[in-house]
N, C-alpha and C positions, 0 to 999 in steps of 0.2 A: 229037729229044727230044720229048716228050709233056709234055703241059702238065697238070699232075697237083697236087689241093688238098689240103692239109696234112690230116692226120686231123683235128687239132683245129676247123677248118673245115667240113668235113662232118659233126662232131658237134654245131657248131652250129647248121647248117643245119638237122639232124635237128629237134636240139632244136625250132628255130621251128617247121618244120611241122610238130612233135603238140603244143606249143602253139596255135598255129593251128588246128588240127582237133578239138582241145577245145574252143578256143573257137566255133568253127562249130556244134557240137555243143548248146552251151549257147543259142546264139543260138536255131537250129530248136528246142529245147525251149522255149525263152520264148517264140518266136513260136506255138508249139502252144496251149501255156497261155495267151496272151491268148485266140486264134481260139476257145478254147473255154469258155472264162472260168475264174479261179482254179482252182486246182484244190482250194479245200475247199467249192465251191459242187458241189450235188447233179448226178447228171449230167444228170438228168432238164430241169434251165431249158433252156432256148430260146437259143439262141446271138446273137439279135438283142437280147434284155434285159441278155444278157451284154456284149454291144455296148457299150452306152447306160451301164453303171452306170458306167464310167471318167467 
């Protein structure tokens, strides 16, 4: 016998990891937008003033 997981199970699974991977997603996007500052500030500022204004 093989040891074998219900569909509904592995459709949960699924479910978690692309929630999880959106959320990964979302995180590297917010962590870009800090590194770079807001993203309605010009691109032209300085990355280090963008720093500072938090």
């Amino acid at each position: 016998m093989w040891n074998y997981v219900t569909s509904s199970k592995i459709l949960e699974l699924k479910q978690q990891a692309y929630s999880y991977d959106r959320h990964v997603k979302l995180v590297n996007k917010a962590k870009a937008t800090v590194d770079n500052g807001s993203p309605y500030k010009h691109h032209f500022t300085s990355r280090l003033t963008n720093k500072y204004q938090y």
